[in-house]
C-alpha positions as CSV (number, residue, x, y, z in Angstrom):
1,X,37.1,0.1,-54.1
2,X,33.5,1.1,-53.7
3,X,33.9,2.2,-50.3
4,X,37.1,4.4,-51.2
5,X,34.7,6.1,-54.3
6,X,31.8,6.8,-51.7
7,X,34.4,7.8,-48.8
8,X,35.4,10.6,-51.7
9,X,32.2,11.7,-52.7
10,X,31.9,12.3,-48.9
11,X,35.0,14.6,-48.8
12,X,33.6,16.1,-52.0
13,X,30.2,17.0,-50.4
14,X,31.4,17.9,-46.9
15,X,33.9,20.9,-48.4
16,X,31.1,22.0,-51.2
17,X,28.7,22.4,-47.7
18,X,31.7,24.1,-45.7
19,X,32.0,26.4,-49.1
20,X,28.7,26.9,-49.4
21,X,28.5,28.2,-45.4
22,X,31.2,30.6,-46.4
23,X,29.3,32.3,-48.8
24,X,26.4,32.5,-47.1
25,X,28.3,34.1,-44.2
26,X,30.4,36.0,-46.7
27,X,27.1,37.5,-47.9
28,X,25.5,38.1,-44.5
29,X,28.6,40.2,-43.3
30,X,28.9,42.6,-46.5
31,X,24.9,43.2,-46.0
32,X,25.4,44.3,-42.8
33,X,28.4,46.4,-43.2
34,X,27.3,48.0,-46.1
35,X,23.6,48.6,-44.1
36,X,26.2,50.1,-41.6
37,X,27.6,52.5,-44.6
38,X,23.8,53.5,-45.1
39,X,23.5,54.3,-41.7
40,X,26.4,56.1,-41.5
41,X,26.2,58.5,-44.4
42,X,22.3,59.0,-43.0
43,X,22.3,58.7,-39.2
44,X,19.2,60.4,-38.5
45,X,17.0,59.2,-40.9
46,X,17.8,55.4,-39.2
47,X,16.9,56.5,-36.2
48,X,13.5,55.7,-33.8
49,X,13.9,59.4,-32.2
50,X,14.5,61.9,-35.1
51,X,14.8,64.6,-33.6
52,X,17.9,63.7,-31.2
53,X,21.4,63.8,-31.3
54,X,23.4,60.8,-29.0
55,X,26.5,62.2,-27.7
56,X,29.3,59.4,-26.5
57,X,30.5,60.1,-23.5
58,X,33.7,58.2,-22.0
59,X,30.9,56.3,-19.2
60,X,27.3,57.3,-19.9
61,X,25.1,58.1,-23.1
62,X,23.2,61.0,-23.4
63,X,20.9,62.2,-25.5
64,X,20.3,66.3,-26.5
65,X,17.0,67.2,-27.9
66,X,17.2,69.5,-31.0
């Protein structure tokens, strides 16, 4: 019987962790999309180079210099 008691409180702990890792994760994603919203409605201000514009080409990035 007190094995059965302490095999539950195992269960018990184990899924509280596993829940617990969930939120943390949960958290970390909406951070960084909504740090990806920021950067999105303020692309310039994010960036090292302030002054350039990063055009996507199909193979090759290149940068124009305003």
């Amino acid at each position: 019987m007190p094995e059965r008691k302490k095999l539950l409180l195992w269960l018990i702990a184990m899924i509280l962790i596993f829940l617990l890792l969930l939120v943390i994760i949960w958290l970390v994603y909406n951070y960084r999309i909504h740090q990806l919203d920021r950067q999105l409605e303020h692309p310039l201000s994010f960036s090292y180079y302030p002054n350039t514009i990063i055009q996507a080409k199909p193979n090759n990035l290149k940068t124009i210099c305003i």
